[in-house]
N, C-alpha and C positions, 0 to 999 in steps of 0.2 A: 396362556403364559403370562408372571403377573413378577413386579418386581421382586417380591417376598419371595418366590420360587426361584428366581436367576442368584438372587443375595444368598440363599440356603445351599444352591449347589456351588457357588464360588468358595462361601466357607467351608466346604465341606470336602472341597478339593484342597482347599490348602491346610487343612488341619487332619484329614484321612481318616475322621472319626466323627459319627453323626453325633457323639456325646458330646464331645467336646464344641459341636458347632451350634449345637441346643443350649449350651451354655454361655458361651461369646454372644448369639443374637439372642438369650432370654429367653425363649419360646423353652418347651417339652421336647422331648425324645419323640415324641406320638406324634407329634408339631412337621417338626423335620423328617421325619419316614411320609408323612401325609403328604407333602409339600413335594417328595423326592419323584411318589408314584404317579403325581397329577401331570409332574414335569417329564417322566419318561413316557407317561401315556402320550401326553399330546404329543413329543417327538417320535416316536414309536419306537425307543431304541431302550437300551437299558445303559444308562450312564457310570454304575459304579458296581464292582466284583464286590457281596457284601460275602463277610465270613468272619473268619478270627481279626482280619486285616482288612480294611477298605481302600482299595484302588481303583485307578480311574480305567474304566473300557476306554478302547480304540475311539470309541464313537464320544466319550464325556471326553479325551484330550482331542478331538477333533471339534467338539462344543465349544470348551472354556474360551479360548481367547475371543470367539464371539460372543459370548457370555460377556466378560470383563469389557468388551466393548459398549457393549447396551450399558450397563452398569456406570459407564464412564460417561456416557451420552446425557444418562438420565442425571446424573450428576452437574453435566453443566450446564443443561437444562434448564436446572434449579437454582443456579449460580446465577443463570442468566434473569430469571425472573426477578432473584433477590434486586439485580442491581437496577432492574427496569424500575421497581417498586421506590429505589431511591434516587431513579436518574441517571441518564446515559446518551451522551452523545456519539456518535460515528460519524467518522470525515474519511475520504479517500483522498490524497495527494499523488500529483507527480514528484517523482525522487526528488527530484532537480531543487523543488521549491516548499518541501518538508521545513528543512533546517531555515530559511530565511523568511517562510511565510506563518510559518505555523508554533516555532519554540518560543517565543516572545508571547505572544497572542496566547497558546495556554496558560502561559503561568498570569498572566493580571485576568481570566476565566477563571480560573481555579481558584485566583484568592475571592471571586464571586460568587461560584459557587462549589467550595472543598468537598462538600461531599458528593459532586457526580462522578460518574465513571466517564472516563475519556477513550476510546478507544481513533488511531490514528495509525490507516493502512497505509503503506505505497507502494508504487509501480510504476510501470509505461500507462501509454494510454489508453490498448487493448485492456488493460488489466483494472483499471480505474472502471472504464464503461463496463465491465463485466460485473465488479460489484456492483455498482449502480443499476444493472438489469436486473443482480437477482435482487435484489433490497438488502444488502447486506453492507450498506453506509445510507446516511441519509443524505449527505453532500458531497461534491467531489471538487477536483482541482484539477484541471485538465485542460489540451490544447480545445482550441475554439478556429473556426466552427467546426463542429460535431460531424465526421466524417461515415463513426456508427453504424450501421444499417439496422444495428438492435437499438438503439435508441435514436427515439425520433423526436424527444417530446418532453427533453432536458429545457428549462428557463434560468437563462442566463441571470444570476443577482449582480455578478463584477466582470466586467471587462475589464483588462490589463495585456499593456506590448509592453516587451523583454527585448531590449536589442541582444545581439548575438552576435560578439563583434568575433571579428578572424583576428586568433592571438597564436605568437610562438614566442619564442625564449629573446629577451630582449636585445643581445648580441646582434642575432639575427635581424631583427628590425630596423636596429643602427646601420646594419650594414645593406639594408633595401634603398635607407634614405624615404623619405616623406611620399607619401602616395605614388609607391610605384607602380606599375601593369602587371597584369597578372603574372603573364608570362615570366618576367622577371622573380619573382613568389614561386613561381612550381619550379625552378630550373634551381634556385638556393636553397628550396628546400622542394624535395621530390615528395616526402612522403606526406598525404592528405590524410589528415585521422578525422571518422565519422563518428558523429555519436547522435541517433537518433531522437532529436530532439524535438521532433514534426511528426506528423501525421502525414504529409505530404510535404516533400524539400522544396523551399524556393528556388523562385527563376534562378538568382543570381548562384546559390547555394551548387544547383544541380549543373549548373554549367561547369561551374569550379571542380564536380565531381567528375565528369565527362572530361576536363580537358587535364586531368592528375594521370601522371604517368605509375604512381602506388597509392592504392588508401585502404585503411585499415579501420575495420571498425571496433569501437571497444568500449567497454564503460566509461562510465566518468571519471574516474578516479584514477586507473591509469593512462587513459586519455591524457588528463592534463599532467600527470607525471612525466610522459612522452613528450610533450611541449616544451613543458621547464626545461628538459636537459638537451630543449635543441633539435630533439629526432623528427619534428613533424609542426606541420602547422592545422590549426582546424578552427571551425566555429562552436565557440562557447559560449552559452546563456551567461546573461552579466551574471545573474546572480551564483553560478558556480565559478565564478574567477576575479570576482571585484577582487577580495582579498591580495589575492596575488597580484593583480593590476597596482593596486595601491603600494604594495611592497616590491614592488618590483621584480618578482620573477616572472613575469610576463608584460606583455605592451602588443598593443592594438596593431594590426596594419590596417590599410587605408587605401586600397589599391583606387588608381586613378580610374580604371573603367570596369567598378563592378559599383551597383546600389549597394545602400546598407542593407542589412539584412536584420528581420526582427521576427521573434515569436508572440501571437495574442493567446492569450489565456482566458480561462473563464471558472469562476467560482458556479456550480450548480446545482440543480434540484432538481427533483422528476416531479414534485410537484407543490405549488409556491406555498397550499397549506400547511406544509411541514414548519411554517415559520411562524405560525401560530405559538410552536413553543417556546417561550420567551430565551428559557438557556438556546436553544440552538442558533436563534437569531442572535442570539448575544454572542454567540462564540465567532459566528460567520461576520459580524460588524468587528471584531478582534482581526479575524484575519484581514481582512478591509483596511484595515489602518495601517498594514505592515506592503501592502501592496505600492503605495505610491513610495517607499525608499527601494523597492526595487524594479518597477518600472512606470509606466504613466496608465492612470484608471483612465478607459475612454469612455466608462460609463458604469451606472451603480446604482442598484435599489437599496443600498445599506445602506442608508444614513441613519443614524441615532434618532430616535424617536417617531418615524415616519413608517409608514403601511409599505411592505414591498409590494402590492397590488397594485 
């Protein structure tokens, strides 16, 4: 089975004439009946009623849309090789930290190097280490340390902690007063909203969760919609709530007997050769620079012009 022969029977199913499909792909009439029988031998079916009229057997409409798949496949196959031939990066992100770590850092990449191809996944952190298993990113952004059992063997190029302050609707805050106790916090406001922002929830995090009489888990996005209007309180990565913190529909609490609470991150690699290529390192020292306005680097092999080895 060869693509000339999957290409000849897909024509030939959408136009129901071996002529007309001899003529769309250029080849003979002789061309296309040769192509048709090598492709029913090897299936051992017979794919088309020929006669006055050509229709598709049971067995060619049970073919085609696997047909059109290989076809689609081999297609981007070739897409893919085109843009390998002129360069292409792959990065994996957590949600969280797409939009603050990574939109800035593309575009001064891009005016360096415009014609590569930029490809930029996201997800949780199940989903990040799973591209990273099959190789389908060559760096990723992910909580730190690597909790994994499929990957053992990730090297860290950027440390980074994210505080994670416990925000609700500013009302509510005025009305706790300055570093209140917990308890005070769950009884004005009952409902705890989770948002999976760990691999494993801290001390202080899980206690909070243990001693809420509701919580609710949800995305980001209406997470902190719930917040603004008052319904819930929960811990938010700065970087999905600076904004609001700054404009004021949100503000920090402070409880007198809980720690702060903070997320480490880490930029990384399955293997430090990968940095050999100068765009990819140039992209990953982009994201580098956008890391200390959103939380503090504890440590870094990007610096500009030095070996990460």
């Amino acid at each position: 089975m060869d693509l000339d022969q999957i290409k000849t029977f897909d024509r030939i199913a959408q136009d129901l004439s071996f002529t007309k499909a001899a003529a769309r792909l250029n080849v003979t009439q002789a061309t296309v009946s040769m192509r048709m029988r090598a492709l029913e031998d090897l299936l051992g079916v017979t794919l088309f009623h020929r006669g006055r009229t050509i229709t598709l057997t049971d067995q060619g409409m049970t073919f085609l849309p696997y047909a059109r798949r290989m076809l689609a496949a081999a297609q981007e196959a070739k897409e893919a090789l085109r843009r390998v031939e002129r360069g292409r990066v792959s990065i994996g992100s957590l949600r969280s930290l797409v939009s603050p770590l990574i939109t800035e850092s593309l575009l001064r990449f891009q005016d360096k190097y415009p014609s590569v191809d930029v490809v930029i996944n996201e997800g949780r952190q199940n989903q990040i280490a799973t591209m990273l298993h099959e190789r389908e990113i060559e760096m990723g952004i992910l909580c730190w340390p690597n909790l994994d059992p499929l990957l053992t063997d990730l090297e860290p190029l950027l440390l980074m902690r994210e505080r994670v302050p416990l925000v609700a609707a500013p009302h509510i805050v005025a009305e706790l007063g300055p570093n209140p106790r917990i308890e005070e916090v769950l009884k004005r406001i009952p409902r705890l909203i989770s948002i999976p922002w760990w691999q494993a929830y801290p001390d202080p995090a899980l206690a909070l969760f243990r001693r809420a009489s509701v919580s609710v888990e949800l995305p980001t996005g209406p997470a902190r919609r719930l917040a603004v209007k008052g319904e819930g309180v929960g811990f938010f990565v700065m970087s999905s709530v600076a904004s609001d913190l700054a404009a004021g529909r949100l503000a920090e609490i402070t409880p007198s007997d809980m720690d702060p609470v903070h997320r480490d991150i880490a930029m990384v690699v399955r293997n430090l050769a990968v940095l050999d290529r100068p765009m990819l390192r140039d992209f990953a020292i982009e994201i580098a620079s956008e890391c200390a306005s959103v939380g503090t680097v504890l440590e870094s092999r990007l610096e500009p012009g030095r070996s990460a080895a």
